[in-house]
C-alpha positions in Angstrom: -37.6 1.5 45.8 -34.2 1.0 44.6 -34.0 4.4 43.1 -36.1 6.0 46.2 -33.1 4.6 48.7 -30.0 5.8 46.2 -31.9 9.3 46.0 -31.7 9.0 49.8 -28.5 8.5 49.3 -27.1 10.7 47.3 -29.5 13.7 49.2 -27.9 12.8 52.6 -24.6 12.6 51.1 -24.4 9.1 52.7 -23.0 7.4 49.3 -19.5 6.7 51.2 -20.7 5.6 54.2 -19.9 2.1 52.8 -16.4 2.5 51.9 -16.3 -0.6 51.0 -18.5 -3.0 48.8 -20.3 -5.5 49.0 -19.6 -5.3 52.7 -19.9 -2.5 55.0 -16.8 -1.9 57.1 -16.0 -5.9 56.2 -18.5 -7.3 57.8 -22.4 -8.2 56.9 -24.3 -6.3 59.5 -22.2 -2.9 59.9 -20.8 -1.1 62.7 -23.4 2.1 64.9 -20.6 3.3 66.9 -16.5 4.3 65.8 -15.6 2.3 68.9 -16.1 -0.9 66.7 -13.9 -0.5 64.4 -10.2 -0.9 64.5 -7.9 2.6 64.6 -6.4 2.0 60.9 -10.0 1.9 59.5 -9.4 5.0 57.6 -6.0 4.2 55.9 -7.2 0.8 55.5 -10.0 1.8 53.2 -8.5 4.5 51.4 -5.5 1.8 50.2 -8.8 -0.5 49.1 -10.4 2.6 47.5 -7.1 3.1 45.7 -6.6 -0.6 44.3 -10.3 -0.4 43.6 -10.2 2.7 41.6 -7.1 1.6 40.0 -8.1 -1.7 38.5 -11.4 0.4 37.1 -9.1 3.1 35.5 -7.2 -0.2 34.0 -10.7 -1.4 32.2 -11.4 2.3 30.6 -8.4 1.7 29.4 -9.0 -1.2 27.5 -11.9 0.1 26.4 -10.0 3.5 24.7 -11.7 5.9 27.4 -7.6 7.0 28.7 -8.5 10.4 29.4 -10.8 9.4 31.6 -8.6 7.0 33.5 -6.0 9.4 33.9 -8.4 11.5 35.7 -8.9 8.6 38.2 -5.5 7.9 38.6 -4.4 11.7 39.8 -7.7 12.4 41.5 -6.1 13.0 44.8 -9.8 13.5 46.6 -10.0 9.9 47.0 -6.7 9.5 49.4 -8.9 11.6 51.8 -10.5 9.0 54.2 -14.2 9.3 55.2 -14.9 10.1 59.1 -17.2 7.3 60.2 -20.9 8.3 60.5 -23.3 6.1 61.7 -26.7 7.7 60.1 -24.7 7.4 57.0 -23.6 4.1 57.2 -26.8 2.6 58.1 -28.9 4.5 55.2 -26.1 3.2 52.8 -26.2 0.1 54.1 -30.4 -0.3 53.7 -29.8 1.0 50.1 -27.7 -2.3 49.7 -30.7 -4.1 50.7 -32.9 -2.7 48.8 -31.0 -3.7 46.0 -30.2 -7.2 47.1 -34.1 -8.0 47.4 -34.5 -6.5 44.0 -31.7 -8.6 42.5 -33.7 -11.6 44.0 -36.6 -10.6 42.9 -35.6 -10.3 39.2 -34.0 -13.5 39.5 -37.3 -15.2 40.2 -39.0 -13.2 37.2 -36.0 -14.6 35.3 -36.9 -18.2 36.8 -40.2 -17.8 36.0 -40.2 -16.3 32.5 -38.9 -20.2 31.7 -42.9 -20.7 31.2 -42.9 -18.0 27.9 -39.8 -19.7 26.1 -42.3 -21.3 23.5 -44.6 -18.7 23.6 -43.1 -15.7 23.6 -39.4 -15.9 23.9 -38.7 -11.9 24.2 -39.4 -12.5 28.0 -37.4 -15.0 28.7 -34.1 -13.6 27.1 -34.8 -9.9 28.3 -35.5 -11.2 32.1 -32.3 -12.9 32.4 -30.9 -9.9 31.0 -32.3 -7.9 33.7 -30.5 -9.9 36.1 -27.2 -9.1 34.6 -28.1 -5.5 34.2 -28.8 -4.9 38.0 -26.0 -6.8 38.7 -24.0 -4.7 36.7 -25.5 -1.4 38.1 -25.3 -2.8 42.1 -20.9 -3.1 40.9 -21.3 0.0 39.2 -22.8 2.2 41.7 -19.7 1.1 43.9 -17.9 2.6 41.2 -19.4 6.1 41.3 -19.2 6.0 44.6 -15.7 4.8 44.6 -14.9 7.5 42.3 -15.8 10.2 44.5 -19.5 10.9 42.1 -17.4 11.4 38.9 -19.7 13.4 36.3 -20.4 10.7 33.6 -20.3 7.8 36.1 -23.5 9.5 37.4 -25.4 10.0 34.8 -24.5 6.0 32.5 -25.8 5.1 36.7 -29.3 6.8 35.9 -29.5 5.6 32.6 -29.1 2.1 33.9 -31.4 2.5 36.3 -34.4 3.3 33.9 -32.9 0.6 31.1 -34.0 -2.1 34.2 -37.2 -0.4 34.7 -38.1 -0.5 31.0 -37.2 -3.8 30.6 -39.3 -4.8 33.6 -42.4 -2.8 32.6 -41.8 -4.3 29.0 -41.6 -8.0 30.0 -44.5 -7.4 32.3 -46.7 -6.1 29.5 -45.6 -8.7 27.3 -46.9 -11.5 29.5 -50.2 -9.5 30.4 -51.3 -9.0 26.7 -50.4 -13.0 26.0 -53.7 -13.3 28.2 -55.2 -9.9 28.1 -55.4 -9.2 24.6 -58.0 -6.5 24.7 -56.1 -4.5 26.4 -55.1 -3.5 23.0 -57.1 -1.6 20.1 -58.1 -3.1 16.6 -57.2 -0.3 15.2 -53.6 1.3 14.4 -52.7 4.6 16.6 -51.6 6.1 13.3 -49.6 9.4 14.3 -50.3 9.0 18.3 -47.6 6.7 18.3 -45.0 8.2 16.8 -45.8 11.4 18.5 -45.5 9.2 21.8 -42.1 8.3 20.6 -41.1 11.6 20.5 -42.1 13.1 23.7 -40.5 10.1 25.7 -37.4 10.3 23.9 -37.7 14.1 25.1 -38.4 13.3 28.7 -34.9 11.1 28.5 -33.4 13.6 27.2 -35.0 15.8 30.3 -34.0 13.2 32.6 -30.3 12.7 31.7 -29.0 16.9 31.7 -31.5 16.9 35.0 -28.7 14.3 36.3 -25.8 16.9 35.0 -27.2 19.3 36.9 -27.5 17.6 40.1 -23.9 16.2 39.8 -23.0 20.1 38.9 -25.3 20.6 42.5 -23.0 17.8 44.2 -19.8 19.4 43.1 -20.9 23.2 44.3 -21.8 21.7 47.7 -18.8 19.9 47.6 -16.3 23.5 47.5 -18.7 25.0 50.0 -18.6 22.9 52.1 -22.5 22.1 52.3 -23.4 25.7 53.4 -25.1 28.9 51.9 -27.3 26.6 49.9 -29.6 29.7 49.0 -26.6 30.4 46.5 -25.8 26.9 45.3 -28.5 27.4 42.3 -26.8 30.7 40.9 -23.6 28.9 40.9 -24.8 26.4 38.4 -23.7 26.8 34.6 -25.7 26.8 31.0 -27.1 22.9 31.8 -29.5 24.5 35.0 -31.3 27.1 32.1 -31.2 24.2 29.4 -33.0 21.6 32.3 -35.7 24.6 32.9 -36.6 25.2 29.7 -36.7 22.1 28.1 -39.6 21.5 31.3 -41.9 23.9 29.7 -40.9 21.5 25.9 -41.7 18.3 27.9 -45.3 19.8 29.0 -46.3 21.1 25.9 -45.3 17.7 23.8 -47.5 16.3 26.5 -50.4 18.6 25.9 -50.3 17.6 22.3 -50.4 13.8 23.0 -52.7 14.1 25.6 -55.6 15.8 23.5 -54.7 13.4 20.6 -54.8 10.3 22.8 -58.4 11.4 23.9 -59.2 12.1 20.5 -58.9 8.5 19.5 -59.3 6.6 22.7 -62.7 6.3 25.0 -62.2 7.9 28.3 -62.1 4.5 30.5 -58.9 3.0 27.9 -56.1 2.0 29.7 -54.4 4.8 26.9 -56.7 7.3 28.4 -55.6 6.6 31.9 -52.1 6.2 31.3 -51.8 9.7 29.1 -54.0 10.8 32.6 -51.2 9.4 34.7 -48.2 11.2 32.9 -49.7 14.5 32.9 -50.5 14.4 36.7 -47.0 13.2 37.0 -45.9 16.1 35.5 -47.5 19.0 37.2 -45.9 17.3 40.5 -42.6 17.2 38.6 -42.9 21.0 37.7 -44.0 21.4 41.3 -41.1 20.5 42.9 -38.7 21.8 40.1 -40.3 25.1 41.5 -39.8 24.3 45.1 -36.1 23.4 44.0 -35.2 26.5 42.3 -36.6 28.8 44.9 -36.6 27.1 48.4 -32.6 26.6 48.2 -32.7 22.8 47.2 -34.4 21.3 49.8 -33.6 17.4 49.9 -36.2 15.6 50.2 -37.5 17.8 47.2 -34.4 16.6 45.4 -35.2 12.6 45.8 -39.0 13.6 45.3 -37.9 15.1 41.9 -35.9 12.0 40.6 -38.9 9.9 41.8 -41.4 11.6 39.7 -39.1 12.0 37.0 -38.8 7.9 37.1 -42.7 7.1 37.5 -43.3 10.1 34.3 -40.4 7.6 32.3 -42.1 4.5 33.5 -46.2 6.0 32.7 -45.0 7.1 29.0 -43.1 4.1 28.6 -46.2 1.7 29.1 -48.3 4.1 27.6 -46.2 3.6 24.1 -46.8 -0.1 25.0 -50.4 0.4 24.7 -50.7 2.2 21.6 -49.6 -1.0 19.5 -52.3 -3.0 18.0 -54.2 -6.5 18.4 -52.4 -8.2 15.8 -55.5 -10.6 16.0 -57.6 -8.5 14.2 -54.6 -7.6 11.6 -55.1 -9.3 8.1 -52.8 -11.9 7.1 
């Protein structure tokens, strides 16, 4: 859901409609009408998106990343104060708390995971981890948005994003198979695994320069001013071709796995269904990569994409999961 409402988000262009964060407009339930806010609002957010960006630029560098600070620094696109919208605000605004409830939500899996610390420790350790992590990535998307979408802010956002998923789909495995051992085969998956390995470190691959070329999308809307979309996808460079034929990579590697899964795996294995689930996944994700390419970037297309994408990353992922073996039935 978290990922749905930023897709939103970032389709609507709404990702400044919060200038500030956490609070929107300084206050906890935002403004639906200009008249509420005072007449400085504009100048009084740039000089916070200023400080803000300024004290960032300071960390990167710290961290020996100056180049990119300098580019903060003399980005003069950020002194240009938002217009207040209200649609904007408000979808911003729900994205927040979205990701407030999800926070909370980890938290209890965190609280909860205090049951495996003798049993299985992993769970504990990576749930609390999870809680920093989306804590991190709820400051961090103020950042990018702070930053007016800078390219690489984007795309460490997306990777983020699908670290806290795999950590979540990970603990949650870890706990079902503590009580659900046959879930797993006897047997070793021998090459299936590794092959597994392989095509979901491709689809990551797929994922992250599909994020370069939507910020590449963002910054060609961004000099026409949101019109002619029907041009926007010949304006794109080398990374648009690289994202389009690395698809046709990512179904093929699929192909493979799927026959091989079925060739050592009954039909009704949760391997089976899971190898199922992927490949449905991604004829829906070529479906709408087609829409994209040739119905001028329709938006709602463009969240439905980064969906997909995310349940196809979350599918392999557990799929992976399910290809280790009982270690019950392994010999001492």
């Amino acid at each position: 859901m978290v990922i749905l409402a930023g897709g939103v988000v970032r389709s609507t262009g709404s990702g400044m409609g919060c200038p500030d964060w956490p609070k929107c407009f300084g206050k906890i339930i935002p403004p639906t009408h200009v008249s509420q806010l005072p007449k400085d609002y504009k100048e009084h957010f740039v000089e916070q998106r200023v400080k803000k960006n300024a004290r960032f630029a300071s960390y990167l560098d710290i961290l020996g990343f100056s180049n990119h600070a300098e580019r903060i620094r003399t980005d003069k696109s950020i002194l240009v104060p938002e217009e207040f919208n209200a649609f904007k605000t408000w979808t911003e605004y729900v994205n927040r708390i979205i990701g407030v409830i999800t926070g909370f939500l980890l938290l209890l899996c965190a609280l909860f995971s205090l049951t495996y610390l003798k049993s299985r420790k992993r769970i504990f350790f990576l749930s609390f981890l999870n809680v920093f992590l989306v804590g991190f990535q709820g400051w961090f998307g103020s950042i990018v948005v702070s930053t007016n979408l800078l390219a690489w802010t984007i795309t460490l956002h997306m990777i983020l994003a699908l670290l806290i998923v795999a950590i979540s789909i990970y603990t949650y495995f870890q706990a079902r198979v503590l009580r659900e051992r046959n879930i797993l085969p006897s047997r070793s998956a021998g090459p299936v695994k590794f092959f597994a390995v392989i095509t979901l470190l491709i689809s990551i691959v797929q994922i992250i320069i599909g994020t370069e070329v939507r910020e590449q999308i963002d910054f060609v809307a961004s000099t026409m001013a949101g019109l002619a979309r029907s041009e926007w996808v010949s304006k794109l460079d080398i990374f648009f071709n690289i994202h389009r034929d690395l698809a046709v990579l990512v179904v093929f590697s699929n192909l493979i796995l799927f026959f091989l899964v079925r060739s050592r795996y009954v039909m009704g294995s949760y391997q089976f269904k899971f190898i199922s689930y992927t490949m449905l996944l991604i004829i829906l994700q070529i479906i709408t990569g087609i829409i994209l390419s040739y119905f001028s970037l329709p938006a709602a297309m463009q969240t439905a994409h980064l969906m997909l994408a995310c349940f196809m990353f979350g599918a392999q992922f557990y799929l992976l999961l399910l290809l280790g073996r009982n270690k019950l039935y392994k010999r001492r």
